[in-house]
C-alpha positions in Angstrom: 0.0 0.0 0.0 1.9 3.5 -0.8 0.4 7.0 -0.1 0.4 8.4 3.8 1.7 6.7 6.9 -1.1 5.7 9.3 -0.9 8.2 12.4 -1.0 7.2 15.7 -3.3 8.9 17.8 -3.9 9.4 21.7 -7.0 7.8 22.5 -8.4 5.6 25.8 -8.4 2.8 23.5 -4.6 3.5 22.5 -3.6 4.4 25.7 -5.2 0.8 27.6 -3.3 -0.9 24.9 -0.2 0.4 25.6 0.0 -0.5 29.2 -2.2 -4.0 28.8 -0.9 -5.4 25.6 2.4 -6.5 24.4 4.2 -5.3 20.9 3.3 -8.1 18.1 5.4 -11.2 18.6 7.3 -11.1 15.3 8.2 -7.3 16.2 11.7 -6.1 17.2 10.0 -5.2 20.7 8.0 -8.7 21.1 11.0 -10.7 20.2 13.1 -9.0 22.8 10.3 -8.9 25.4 8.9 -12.7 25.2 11.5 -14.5 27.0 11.2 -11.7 30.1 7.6 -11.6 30.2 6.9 -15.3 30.1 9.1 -15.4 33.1 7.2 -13.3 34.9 3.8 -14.3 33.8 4.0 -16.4 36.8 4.4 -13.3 39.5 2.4 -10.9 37.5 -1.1 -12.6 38.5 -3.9 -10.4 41.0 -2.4 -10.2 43.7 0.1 -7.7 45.0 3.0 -10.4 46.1 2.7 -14.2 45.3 2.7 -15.3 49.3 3.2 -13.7 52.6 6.3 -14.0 54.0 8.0 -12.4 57.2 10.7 -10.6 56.1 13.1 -12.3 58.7 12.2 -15.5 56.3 13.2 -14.2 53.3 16.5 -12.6 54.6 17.3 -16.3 54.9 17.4 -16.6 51.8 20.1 -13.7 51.0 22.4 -14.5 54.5 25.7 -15.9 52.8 28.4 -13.1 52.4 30.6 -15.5 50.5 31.1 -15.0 46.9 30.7 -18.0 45.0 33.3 -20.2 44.1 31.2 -22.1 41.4 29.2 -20.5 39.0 25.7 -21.1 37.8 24.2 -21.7 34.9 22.2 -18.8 33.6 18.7 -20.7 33.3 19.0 -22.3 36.7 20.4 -18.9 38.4 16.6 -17.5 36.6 14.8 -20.3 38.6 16.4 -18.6 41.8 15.3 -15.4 41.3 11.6 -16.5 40.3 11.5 -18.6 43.4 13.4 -15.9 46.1 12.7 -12.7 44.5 10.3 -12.0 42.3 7.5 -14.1 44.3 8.5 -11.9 47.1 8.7 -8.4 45.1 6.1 -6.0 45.2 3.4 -6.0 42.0 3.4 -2.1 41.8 1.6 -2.1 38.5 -1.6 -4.4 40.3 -4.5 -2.4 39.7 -5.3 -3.0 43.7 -1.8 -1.6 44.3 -2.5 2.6 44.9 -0.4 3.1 48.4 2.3 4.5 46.7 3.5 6.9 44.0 4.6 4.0 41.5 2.5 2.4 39.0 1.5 0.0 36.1 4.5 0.6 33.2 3.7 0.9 29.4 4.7 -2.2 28.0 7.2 -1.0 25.5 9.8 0.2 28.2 10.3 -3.5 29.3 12.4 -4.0 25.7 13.3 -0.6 25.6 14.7 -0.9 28.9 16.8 -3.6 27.4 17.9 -1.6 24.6 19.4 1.0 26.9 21.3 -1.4 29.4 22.4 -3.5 25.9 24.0 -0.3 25.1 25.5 0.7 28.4 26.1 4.3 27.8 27.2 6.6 30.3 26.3 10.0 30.5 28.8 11.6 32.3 30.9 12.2 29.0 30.2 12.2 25.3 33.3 10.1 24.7 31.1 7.4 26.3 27.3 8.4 25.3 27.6 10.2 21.6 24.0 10.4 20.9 22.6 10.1 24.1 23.9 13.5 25.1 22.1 15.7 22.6 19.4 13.3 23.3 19.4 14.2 27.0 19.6 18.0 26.4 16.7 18.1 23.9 14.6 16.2 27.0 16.0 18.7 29.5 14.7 21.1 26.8 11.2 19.9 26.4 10.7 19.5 30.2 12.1 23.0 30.6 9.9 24.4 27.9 6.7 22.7 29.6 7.8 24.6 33.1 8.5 28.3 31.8 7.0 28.0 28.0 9.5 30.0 26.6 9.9 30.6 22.7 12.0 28.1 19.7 14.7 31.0 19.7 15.1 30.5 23.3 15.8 27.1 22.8 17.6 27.4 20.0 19.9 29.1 21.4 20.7 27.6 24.9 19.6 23.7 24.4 23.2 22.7 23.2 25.3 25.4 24.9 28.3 23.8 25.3 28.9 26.5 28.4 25.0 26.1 29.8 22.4 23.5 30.8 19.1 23.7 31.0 19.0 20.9 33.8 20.0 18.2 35.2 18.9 14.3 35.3 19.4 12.7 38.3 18.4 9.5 39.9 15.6 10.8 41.4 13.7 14.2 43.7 16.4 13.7 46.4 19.5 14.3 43.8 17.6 17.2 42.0 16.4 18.9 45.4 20.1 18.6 46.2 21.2 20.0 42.7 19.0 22.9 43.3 19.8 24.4 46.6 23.7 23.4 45.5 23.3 25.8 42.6 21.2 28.5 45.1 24.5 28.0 47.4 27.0 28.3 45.5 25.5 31.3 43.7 24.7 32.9 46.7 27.9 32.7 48.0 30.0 33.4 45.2 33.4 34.5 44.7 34.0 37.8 45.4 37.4 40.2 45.7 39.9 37.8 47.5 37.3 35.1 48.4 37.3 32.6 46.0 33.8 31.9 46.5 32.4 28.5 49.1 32.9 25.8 46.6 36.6 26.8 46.8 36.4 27.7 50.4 33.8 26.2 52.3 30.9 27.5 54.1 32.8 28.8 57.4 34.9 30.7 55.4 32.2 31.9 53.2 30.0 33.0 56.4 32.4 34.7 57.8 33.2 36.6 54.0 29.4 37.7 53.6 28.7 38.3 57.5 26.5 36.1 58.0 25.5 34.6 61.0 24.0 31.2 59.2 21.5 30.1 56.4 18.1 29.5 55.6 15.7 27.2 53.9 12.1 27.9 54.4 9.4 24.9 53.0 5.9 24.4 54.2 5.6 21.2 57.1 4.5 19.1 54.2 8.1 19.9 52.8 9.7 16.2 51.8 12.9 15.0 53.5 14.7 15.3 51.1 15.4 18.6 51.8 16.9 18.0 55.0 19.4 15.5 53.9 20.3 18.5 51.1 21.0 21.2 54.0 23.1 18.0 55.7 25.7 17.9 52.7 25.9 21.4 51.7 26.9 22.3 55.1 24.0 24.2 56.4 22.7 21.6 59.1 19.4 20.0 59.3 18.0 22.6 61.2 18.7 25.3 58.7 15.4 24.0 57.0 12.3 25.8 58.8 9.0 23.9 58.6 6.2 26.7 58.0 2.6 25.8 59.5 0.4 25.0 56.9 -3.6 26.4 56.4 -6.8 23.5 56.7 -5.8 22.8 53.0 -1.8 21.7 53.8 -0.3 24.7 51.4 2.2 27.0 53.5 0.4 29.9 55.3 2.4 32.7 53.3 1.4 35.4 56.4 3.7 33.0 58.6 6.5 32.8 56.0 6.8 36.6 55.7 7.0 36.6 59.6 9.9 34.2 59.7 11.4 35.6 56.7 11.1 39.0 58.8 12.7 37.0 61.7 15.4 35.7 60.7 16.2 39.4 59.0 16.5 40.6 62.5 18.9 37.6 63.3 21.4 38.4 60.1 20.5 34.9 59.0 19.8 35.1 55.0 17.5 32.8 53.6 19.3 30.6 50.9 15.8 29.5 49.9 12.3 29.5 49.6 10.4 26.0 48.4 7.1 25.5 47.5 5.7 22.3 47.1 3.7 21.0 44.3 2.3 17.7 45.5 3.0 17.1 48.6 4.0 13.6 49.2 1.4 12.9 51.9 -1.4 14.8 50.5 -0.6 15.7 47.4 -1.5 19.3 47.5 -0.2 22.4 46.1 1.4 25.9 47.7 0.3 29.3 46.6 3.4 29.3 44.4 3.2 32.8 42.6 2.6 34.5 46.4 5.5 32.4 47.1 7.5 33.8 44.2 7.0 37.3 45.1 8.0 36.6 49.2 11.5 35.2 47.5 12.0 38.3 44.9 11.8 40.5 47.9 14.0 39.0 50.6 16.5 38.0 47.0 16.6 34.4 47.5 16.4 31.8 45.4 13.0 29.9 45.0 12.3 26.8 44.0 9.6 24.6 43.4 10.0 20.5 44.7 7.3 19.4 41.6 8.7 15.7 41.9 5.4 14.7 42.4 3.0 16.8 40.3 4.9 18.3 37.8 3.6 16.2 35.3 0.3 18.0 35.7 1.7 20.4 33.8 1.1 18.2 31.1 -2.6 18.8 31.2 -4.2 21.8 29.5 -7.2 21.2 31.9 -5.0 20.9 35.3 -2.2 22.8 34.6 -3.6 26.2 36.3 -3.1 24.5 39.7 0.5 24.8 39.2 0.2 28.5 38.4 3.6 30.9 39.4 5.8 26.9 38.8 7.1 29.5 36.0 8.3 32.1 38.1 10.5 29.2 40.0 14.6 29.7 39.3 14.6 26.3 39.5 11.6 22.8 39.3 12.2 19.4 40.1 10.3 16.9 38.4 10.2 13.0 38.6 9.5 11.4 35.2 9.6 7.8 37.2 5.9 9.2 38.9 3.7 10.2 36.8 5.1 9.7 33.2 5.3 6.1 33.8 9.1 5.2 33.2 11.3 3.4 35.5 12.5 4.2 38.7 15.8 6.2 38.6 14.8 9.5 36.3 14.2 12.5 38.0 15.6 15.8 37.0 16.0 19.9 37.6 15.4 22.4 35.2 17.0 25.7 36.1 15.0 28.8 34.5 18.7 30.8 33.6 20.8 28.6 31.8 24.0 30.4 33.1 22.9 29.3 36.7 24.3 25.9 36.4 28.1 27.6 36.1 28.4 27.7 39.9 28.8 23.7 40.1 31.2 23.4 37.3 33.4 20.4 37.5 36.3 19.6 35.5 38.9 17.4 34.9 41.6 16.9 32.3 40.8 13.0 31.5 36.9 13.4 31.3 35.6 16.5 31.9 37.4 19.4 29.9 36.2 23.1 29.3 34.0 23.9 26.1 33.2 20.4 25.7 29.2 19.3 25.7 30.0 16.8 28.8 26.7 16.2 30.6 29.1 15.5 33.8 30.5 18.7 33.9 26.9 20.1 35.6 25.6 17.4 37.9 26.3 15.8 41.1 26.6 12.1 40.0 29.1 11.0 37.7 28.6 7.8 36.0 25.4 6.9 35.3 22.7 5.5 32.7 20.7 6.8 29.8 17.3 7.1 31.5 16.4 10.1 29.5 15.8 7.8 26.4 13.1 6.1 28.4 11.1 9.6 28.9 12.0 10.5 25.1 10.1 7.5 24.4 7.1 8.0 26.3 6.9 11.7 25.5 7.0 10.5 21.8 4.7 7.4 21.8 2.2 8.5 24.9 2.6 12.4 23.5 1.1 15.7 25.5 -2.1 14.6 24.9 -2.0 11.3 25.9 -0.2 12.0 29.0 -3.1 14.4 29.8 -5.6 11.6 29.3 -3.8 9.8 32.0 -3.3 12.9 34.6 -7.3 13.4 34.2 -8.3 10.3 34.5 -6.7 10.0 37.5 -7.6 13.0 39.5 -10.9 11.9 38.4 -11.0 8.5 39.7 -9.3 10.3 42.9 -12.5 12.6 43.7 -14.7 9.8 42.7 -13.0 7.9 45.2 -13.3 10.7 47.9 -16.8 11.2 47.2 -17.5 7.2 47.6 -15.6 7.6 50.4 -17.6 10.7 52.1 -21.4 8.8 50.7 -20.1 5.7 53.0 -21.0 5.8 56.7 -18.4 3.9 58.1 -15.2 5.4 56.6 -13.7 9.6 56.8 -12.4 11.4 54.2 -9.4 13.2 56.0 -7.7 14.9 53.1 -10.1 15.6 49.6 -8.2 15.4 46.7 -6.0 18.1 44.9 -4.6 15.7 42.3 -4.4 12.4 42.6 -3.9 12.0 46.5 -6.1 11.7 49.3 -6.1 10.4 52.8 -8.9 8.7 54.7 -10.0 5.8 57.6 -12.7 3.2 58.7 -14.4 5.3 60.8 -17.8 3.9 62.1 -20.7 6.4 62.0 -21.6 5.5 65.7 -17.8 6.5 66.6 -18.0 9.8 63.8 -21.2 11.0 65.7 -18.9 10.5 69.0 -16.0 12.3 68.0 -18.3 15.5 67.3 -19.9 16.1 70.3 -16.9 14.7 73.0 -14.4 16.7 74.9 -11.2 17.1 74.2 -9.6 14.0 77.2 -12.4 11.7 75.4 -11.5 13.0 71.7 -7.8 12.0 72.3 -9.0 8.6 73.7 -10.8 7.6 70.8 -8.4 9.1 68.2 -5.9 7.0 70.2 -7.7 3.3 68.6 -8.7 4.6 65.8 -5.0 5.0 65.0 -4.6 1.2 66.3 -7.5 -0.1 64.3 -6.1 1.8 61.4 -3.0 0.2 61.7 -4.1 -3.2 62.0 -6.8 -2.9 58.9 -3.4 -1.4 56.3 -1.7 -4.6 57.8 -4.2 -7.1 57.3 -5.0 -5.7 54.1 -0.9 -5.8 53.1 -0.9 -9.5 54.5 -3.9 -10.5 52.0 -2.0 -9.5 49.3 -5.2 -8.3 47.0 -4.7 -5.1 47.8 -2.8 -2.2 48.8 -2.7 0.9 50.8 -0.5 3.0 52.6 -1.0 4.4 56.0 1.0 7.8 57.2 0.3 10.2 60.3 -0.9 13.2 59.4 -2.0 16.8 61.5 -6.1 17.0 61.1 -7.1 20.0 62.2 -10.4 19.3 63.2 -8.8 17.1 65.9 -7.1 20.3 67.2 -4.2 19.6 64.4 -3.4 16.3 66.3 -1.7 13.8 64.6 -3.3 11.1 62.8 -3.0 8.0 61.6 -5.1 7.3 58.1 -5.2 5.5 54.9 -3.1 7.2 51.9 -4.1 6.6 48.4 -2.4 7.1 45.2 -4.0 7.2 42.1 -2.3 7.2 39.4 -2.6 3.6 37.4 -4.4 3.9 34.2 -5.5 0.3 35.0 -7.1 0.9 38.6 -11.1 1.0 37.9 -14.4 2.2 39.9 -14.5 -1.3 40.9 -11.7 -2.0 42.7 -12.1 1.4 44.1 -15.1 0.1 46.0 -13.8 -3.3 46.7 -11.2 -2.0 48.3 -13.5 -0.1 51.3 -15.7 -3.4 51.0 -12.2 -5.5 51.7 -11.0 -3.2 54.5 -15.0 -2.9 56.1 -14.4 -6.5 56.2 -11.0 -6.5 57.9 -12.3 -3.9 60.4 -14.6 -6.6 62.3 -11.6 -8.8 62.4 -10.3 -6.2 64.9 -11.7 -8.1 68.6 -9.5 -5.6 70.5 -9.6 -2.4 69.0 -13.2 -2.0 67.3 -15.4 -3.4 70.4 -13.8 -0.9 72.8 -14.1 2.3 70.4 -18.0 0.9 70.0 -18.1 0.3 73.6 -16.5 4.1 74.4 -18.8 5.7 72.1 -22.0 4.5 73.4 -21.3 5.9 76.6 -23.3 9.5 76.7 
């Protein structure tokens, strides 16, 4: 047949295929994938691991430190892994599986993930990547150009720099929060007359240059961890990061950040940096970010957005004004291994001046040398794989629209859950959804009318084994293997901002339906009776007037 190519298009029907059906068998991707997925056709049934097992079991199997002295026969080494580690691995792309933020995969990665470990490239150099580095800068380009939109010449002009960089890909949030507030550090203190700036000198030295009597990072309490371990390495201390109180909707109360901001003024202690969250990890909301941006552009500090979680909203024409003022951000981290479905391992920082990345750079005569393109020359790791390929692929086969079917389907499904959840008498909606996130518990309505009528002494008590009964439904539930949530603790301020213990939800798997939705609060109803400790005395508490 001659005349035009057949275009693909983003459609549901396209979009189930790609994450439910395999390439063709006689294909390039079906021939490489067929040996791997009949392997695993064993593990990859209904349930979320093949059989419980305590983990002091399993370490049984992994408690020789000796290296072999006789090796093993490739088939019968795959045998071992089937029988000790994949039927204890975690099936994160179960439809039943929405605790965490990791999900069902398209199906093409699995060869394409073969492709790129076949080919072994490293990215630290061009000497050992070629292609992959202009590769890696165009992604860096696109991701950058979904954050602050600006125009082709733009691009033109800075993607291939040899002296710039757009971002940075990195294993994952933690390495690009880290990236980030290197960058704000190290522009911050710069060099300057006869002090050759703190990457040179250090941070004592660089205090004691710019009179300062210590450093700042200011993030909302929903702020991730991350950040703390980034204020650890760079020198600053873990209690240079300030948790601001957050409003009934968990986004930072920008009132109180002024004040410290103010505060810490007075002290002569500069703030390196302002972040605002965009999905935060427990509750996946988002912070007033353009009031952030203006509180950082007048104290001059850097501001940054930790979008690791929903940055890929931005994907979404419909969505994407929740993330409004992410543009005015110097720099965004964003995790492609959430929601754009690749593999664990690619997260990344765009930085909105290409110059900014100058204040990290590295170099060394045998791999790193000035004017080159190096990749290495502007992050924190050094050797390390070709993961951008995997989002060049999904950008290119799922496409902006597709991904934006995905990212409204599921903050769909996640206020259809909530509003299932709120229409049930038995459970509480703790946290309604922003995105894709929300929190909740079993909650009988006996207990619920309780809880909002009793004193504070009697509100504690009973908050006290609910948290107990939550506890033991998430483990039961983990045990059965059909399903899975998380649990986290959480400030509810209707409970006086006590903190509580609830169900979290992730909702991000194309694959998860209504369905299972409302099996799940059947399956955890269920569990909730098993409770002979905990439920009888919260029924028995609450029926006393």
């Amino acid at each position: 047949m001659t005349g035009s190519k057949r275009k693909a298009q983003a459609t549901q029907e396209s979009l189930h295929r790609i994450f439910t059906i395999p390439e063709a068998p006689n294909s390039t991707l079906g021939r490489i994938e067929k040996e791997i997925s009949q392997n695993l056709a064993g593990f990859l049934g209904n349930h979320i691991a093949a059989k419980e097992q305590a983990l002091s079991e399993i370490e049984k199997d992994f408690d020789c430190s000796k290296i072999p002295e006789q090796p093993t026969f490739v088939s019968d080494h795959m045998h071992h892994l089937l029988d000790k580690l994949v039927s204890q691995s975690v099936h994160t792309s179960s439809p039943s599986f929405i605790g965490h933020m990791t999900s069902a995969l398209p199906y093409f990665i699995l060869p394409l993930s073969k492709l790129m470990v076949g080919l072994n490239q490293n990215l630290v150099k061009i000497e050992t990547s070629k292609a992959f580095t202009p590769l890696e800068r165009q992604v860096l380009g696109m991701l950058h150009r979904l954050v602050y939109q600006n125009d082709d010449k733009f691009y033109d002009t800075w993607m291939h720099s040899a002296n710039h960089s757009l971002g940075a890909f990195c294993s994952g949030g933690t390495v690009a929060n880290i990236t980030a507030l290197w960058v704000a550090r190290n522009n911050l203190l710069k060099p300057d007359g006869k002090f050759k700036g703190v990457a040179r000198e250090g941070i004592f030295q660089a205090l004691k240059h710019y009179q300062y009597d210590g450093l700042a990072i200011l993030v909302s309490s929903r702020g991730h961890y991350s950040l703390k371990k980034s204020a650890d390495i760079l020198g600053l201390g873990q209690d240079s990061v300030i948790a601001i109180p957050t409003d009934s909707n968990n986004k930072i109360n920008c009132q109180k950040l002024k004040d410290k901001c103010e505060e810490l003024a007075a002290k002569n202690i500069r703030v390196l940096s302002i972040v605002g969250v965009a999905g935060t990890t427990e509750t996946g909301n988002i912070d007033p970010l353009t009031e952030m941006a203006q509180i950082a552009q007048q104290y001059d500090c850097h501001f940054h957005v930790d979008a690791a979680w929903g940055g890929a909203t931005l994907l979404s024409e419909k969505y994407r004004p929740l993330l409004q003022g992410i543009e005015l951000a110097d720099s965004v981290t964003i995790d492609a291994h959430k929601q754009m479905y690749v593999p664990m391992g690619a997260g990344l920082v765009v930085f909105k001046n290409p110059a900014s990345v100058a204040s990290i750079e590295h170099h060394a005569e045998y791999i790193l040398r000035k004017g080159s393109k190096d990749l290495g020359s502007h992050t924190l790791e050094g050797s390390r794989p070709g993961m951008a390929m995997l989002v060049y692929a999904s950008l290119h086969v799922i496409s902006r629209p597709g991904y934006e079917l995905l990212i409204n389907q599921s903050i769909d499904k996640a206020n259809y859950f909530a509003g299932i959840i709120e229409q049930h008498p038995d459970f509480e909606l703790i946290t309604k959804p922003e995105l894709c996130l929300l929190t909740y518990r079993y909650n009988p309505k006996v207990v619920q009318e309780f809880l909002s009528q009793a004193d504070d002494e009697s509100q504690d008590a009973v908050n006290s084994l609910l948290d107990m009964l939550t506890k033991f439904i998430q483990k039961r539930q983990r045990e059965n293997g059909k399903s899975f949530v998380s649990r986290t603790r959480i400030e509810v301020q209707k409970y006086r901002g006590r903190k509580t213990l609830v169900f979290r939800v992730v909702l991000a798997n194309p694959l998860t339906s209504k369905d299972i939705l409302e099996d799940i609060l059947i399956e955890q109803s269920e569990l909730a009776q098993e409770s002979h400790t905990f439920l009888p005395k919260l029924i028995s508490l609450s029926n006393k007037k």
